[in-house]
C-alpha positions in Angstrom: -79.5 7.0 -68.4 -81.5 9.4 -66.6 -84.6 10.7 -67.4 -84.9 14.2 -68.2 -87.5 16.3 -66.3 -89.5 18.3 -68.3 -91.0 22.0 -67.5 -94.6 22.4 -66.2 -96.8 23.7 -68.7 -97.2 27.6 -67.2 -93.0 27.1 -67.2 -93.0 26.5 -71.2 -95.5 28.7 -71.6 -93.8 31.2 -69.9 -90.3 30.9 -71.8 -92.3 30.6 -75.2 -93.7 34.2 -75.0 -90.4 35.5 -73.6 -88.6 33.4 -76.6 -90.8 34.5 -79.3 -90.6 38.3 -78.0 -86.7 38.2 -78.1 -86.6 36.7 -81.4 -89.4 39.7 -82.6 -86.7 42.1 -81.2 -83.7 40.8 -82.9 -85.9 40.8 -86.6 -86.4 44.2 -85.4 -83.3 45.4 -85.3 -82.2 43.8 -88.0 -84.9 45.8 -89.8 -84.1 49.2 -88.2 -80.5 48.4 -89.2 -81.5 48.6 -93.1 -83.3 52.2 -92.3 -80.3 53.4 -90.4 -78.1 52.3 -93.2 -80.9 54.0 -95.8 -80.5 57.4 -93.8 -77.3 57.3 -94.0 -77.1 56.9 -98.0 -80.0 59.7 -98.5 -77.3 62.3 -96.2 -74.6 61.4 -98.4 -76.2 61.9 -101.7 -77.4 65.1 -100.7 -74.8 66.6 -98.3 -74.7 68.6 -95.6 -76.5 71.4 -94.8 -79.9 72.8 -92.8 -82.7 72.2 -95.2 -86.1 70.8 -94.7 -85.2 68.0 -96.1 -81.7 67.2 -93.9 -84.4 68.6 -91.0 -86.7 65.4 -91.7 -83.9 63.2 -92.5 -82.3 63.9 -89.2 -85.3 63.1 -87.1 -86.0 60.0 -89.0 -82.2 58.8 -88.5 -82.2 60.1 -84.5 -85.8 57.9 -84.5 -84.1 54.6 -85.9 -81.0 55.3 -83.7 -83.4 55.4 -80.5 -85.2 52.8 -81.3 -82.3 49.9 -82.4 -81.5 50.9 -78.7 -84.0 50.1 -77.1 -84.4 46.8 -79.4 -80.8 46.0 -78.1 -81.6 47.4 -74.2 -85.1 44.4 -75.1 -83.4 41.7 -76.4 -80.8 41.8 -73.1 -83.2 41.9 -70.6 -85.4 39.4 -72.3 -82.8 37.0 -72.4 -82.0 37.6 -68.8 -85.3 36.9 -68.0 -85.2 33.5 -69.6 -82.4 32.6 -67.8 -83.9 33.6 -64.7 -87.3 31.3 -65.5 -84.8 28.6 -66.0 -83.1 28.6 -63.3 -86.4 29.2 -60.8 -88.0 26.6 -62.7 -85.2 24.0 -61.5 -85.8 25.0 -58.1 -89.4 24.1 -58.6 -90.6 27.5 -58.1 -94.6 28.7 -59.6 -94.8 31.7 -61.6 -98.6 32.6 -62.6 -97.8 34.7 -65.8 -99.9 37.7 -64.9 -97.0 40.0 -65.9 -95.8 38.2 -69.4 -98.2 41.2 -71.1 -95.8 43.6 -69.6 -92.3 41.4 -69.7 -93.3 41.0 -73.7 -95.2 44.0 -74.8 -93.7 47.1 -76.9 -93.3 50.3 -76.1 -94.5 53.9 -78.2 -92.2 55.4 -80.3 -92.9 58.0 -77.8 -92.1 56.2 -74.7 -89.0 54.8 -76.1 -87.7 58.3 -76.9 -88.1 59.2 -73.5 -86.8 56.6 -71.8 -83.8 57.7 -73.3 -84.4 61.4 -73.0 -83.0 63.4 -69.8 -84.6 64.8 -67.0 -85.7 68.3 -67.5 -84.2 70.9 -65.5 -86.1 72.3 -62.7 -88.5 75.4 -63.6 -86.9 79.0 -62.9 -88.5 80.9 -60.4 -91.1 83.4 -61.9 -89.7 86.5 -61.3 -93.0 88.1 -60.7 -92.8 86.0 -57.2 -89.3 86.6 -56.1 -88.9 88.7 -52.9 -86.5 91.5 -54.4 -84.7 93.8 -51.7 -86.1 97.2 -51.5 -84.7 99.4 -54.2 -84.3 96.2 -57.1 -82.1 93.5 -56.9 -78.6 95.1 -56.7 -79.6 96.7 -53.3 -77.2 96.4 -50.5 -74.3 96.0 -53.2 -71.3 98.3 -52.9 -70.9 99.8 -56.5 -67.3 99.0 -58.1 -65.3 101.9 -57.3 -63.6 104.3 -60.0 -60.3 103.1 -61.6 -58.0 105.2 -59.9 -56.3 107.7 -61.9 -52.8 107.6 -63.0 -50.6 109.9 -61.9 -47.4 111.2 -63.2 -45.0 113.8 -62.7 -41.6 115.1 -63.8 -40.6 114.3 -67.0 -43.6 112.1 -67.8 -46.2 115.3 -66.3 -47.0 115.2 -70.1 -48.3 111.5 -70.0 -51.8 112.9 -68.1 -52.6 114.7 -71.6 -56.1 113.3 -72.7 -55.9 110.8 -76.0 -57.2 113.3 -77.9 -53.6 115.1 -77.9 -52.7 112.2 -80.3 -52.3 112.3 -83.8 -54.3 109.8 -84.9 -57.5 108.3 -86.3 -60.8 109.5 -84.2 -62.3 106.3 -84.1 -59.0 104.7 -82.7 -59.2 107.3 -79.9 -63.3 106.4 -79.2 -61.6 103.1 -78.9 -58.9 104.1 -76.2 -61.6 106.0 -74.4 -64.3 103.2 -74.6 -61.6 101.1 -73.2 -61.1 103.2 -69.9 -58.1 104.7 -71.3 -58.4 108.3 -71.9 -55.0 109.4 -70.9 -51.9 109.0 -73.0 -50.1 107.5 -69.7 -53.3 104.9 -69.7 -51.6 104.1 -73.3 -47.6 103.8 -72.4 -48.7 101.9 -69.5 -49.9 99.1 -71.6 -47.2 99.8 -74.5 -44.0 100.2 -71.7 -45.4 96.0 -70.7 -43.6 93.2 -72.9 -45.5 94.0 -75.8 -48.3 95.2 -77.8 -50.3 92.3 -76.4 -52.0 93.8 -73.3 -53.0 96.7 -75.6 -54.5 94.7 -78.4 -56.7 92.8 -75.5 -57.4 95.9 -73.8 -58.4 97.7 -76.8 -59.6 94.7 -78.7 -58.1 96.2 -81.6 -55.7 94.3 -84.0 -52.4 94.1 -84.6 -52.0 97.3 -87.4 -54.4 99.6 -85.4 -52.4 98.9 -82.5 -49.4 99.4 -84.5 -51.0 103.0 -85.2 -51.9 103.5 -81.3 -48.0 102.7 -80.3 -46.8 105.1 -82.9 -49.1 108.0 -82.2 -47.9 107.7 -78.6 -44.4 107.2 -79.0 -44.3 110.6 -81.0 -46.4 112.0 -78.5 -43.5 111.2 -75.8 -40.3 111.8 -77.7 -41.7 115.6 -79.0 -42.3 116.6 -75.2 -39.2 115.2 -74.0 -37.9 117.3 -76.5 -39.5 119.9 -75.5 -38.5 119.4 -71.8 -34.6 119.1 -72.8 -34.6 122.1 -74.8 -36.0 124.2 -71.8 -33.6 122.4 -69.2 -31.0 123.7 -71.8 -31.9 127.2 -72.3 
């Protein structure tokens, strides 16, 4: 039978500390588990909501969650780092142990937070110390030219009436006009496309105020065609 070789003394020493760290992690954990499950109860006996208390309740959960984590993150390089002594070891190599305080030593509550945490975004320029172009920032821009007017003639001439011909509400008419429409044609432009939709958006208005808008303009259209075939007629 052959005889087993056993470790050097700084070897065992070496895999105790990382042993007896790992095994500190997993009580740990187990330990954080019981808070998490804790925190969990307290939320559902008192519900949801914005409180204080769900405030404090939240951190202390999003603490336990970080930190079972990290235990977990612990425990798997610990373990790796066993396996690593082991297999060095076989291969005869030294290790003096100056680094076991920082292989087995535990981090803040604050340091484990942001380990996890991301990095922060880069600071925004101070606008006191950006170079701005000589007359403000928009400078050198060509300014958005003027919807073009909408031009109609013959039967539809009517259509260039302002929306204020209309008989309908005021404040529907402050909303055709605050909506770059102030001509009737603007309006049966919109209405003469598949359906009331485009007007709703344009307008944002809903459905029975645009309803209103569509039949203001309709009877707008058919009295002046009226009109028109009555003089053609004459």
């Amino acid at each position: 039978m052959a005889k087993e070789k056993a470790y050097p003394v700084h070897v065992c020493t070496r895999l105790d500390r990382l042993s007896e760290a790992r095994v500190t992690e997993i009580a740990r954990e187990e330990s954080l588990k019981k808070k998490r499950k804790a925190a969990q109860q307290a939320f559902a006996k008192i519900g949801w909501g914005s409180t204080p208390e769900h405030k404090e309740l939240a951190l202390d959960l999003v603490q336990i969650l970080f930190e079972i984590d990290h235990c977990r993150g612990r425990q798997k390089s610990l373990s790796e780092k066993i396996d690593e002594v082991i297999a060095n070891a076989h291969q005869g190599d030294l290790f003096d142990n100056e680094d076991l305080d920082n292989l087995t030593g535990r981090q803040s509550i604050d340091q484990v937070v942001k380990s996890f945490a991301r990095q922060p975004a880069a600071e925004p320029e101070d606008p006191d110390q950006q170079q701005l172009p000589v007359g403000g920032p928009n400078a050198g821009k060509p300014a958005d030219p003027p919807p073009a007017p909408l031009q109609f003639a013959g039967v539809d001439e009517h259509l260039q009436a302002s929306v204020n011909e209309l008989d309908m509400r005021e404040d529907l008419k402050g909303k055709c006009i605050q909506a770059e429409c102030p001509t009737i044609g603007h309006l049966a432009t919109l209405l003469d496309s598949p359906g009331r939709a485009d007007l709703r958006d344009k307008l944002n208005v809903g459905e029975k105020q645009a309803a209103e808008i569509a039949k203001a303009v309709k009877a707008f259209r058919a009295k002046h065609r009226d009109a028109m075939r009555k003089a053609e007629t004459a």
